[in-house]
C-alpha positions in Angstrom: 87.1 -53.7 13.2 84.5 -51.6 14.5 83.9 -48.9 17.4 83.0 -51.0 19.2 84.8 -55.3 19.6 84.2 -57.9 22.0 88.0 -57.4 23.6 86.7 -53.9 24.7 83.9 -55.3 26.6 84.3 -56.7 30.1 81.1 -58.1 31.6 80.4 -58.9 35.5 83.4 -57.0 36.5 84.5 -54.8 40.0 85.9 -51.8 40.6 86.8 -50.2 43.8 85.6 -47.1 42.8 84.7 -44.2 39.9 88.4 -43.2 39.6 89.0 -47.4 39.2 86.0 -47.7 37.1 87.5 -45.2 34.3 90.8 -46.9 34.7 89.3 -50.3 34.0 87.5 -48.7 31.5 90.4 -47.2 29.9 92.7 -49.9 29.8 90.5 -51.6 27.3 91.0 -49.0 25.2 94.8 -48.8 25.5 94.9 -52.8 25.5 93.5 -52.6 22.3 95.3 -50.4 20.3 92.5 -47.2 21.0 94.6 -44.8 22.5 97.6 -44.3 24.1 98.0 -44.4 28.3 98.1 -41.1 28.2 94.6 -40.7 27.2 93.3 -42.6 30.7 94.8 -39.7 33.0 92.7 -37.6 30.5 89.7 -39.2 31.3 90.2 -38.7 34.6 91.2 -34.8 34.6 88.0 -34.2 32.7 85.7 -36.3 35.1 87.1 -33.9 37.9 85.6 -31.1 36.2 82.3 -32.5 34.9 80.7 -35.6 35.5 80.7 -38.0 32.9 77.0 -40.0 34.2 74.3 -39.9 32.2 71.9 -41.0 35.1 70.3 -44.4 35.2 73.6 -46.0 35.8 75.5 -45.3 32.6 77.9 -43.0 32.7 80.8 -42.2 29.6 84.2 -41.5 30.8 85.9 -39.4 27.7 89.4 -37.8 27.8 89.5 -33.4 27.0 90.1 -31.9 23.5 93.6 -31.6 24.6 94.0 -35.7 24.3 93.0 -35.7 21.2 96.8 -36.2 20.3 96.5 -39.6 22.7 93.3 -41.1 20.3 95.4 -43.9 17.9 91.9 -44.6 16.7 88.0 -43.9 17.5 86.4 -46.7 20.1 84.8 -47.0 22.7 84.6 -49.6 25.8 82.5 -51.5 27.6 83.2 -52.0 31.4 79.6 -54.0 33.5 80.0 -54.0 37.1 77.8 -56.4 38.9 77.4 -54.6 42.1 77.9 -50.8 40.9 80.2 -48.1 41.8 79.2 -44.4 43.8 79.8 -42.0 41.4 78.6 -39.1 42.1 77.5 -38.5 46.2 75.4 -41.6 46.0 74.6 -42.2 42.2 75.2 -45.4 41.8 76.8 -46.1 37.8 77.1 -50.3 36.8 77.8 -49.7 32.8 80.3 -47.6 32.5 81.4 -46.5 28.5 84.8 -45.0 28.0 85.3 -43.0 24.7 88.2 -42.4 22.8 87.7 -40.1 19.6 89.4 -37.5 17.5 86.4 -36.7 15.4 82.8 -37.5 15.7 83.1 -41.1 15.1 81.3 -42.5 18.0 78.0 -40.1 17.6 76.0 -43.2 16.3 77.4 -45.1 19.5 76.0 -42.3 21.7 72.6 -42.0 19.1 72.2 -46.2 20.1 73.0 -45.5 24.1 70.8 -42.7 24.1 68.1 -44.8 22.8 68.8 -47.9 25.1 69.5 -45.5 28.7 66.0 -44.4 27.7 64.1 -47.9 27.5 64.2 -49.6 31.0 63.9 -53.2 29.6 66.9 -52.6 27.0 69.3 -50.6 29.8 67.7 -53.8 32.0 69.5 -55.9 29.2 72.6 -54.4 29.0 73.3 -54.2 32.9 72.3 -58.1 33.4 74.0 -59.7 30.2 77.0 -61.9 30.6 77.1 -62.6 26.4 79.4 -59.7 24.8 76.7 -60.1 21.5 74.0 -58.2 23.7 76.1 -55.1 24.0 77.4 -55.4 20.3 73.9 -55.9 19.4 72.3 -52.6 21.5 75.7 -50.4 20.9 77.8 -51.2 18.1 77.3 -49.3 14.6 73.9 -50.2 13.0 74.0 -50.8 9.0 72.6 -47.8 7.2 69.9 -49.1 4.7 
């Protein structure tokens, strides 16, 4: 299984809030054997200190080097929330990526979302989709030729 599966996206979702968005966001990484629940609390210590949005309405919850111990395995997950949530004094943040990685694993993820945050009609894509194969398609690992 890759970085990226379908169980670790959730499309058309809610959250009451950023601190609620990471949890969400989190849990799909514990529920699938990612990382320990100690890692979540991680992700929220570090977005205290730094904000994790990239702008355009992605942002990429990630726990501190000191959770590293919490990372079972490197993957990241998917959380879509239909109406958005306020994270940072008015930016509003709808795809929302959570990381777990002990290494540097999920670079090509973050190469891909780079590339899509970028392009209006691809970000367009993966804030609208309700079929998990979009997001595989635009963020899982691409085959080296």
């Amino acid at each position: 299984m890759g970085i990226l599966s379908k169980d670790r996206i959730t499309l058309r979702s809610s959250a009451a809030d950023k601190v609620d968005a990471i949890r969400k966001a989190g849990e799909l990484l514990v529920k699938s054997g990612c990382v320990s629940p100690e890692y979540v609390d991680g992700m929220l210590t570090r977005e205290q200190s730094m904000s994790t949005s990239l702008g355009n309405g992605v942002a990429i919850p990630h726990g501190m080097d000191e959770n590293r111990a919490h990372v079972l395995k490197t993957g990241i997950s998917v959380l879509q929330l239909t109406e958005g949530v306020d994270w940072d004094e008015g930016e509003m943040v709808s795809l929302v990526i959570g990381i777990a990685s002990s290494s540097d694993e999920h670079v090509g993820v973050l190469s891909n979302l780079a590339e899509v945050v970028e392009n209006e009609e691809s970000l367009a894509e993966l804030l609208q989709t309700d079929n998990p194969d979009v997001i595989m398609n635009y963020l899982g690992e691409k085959e080296s030729s």
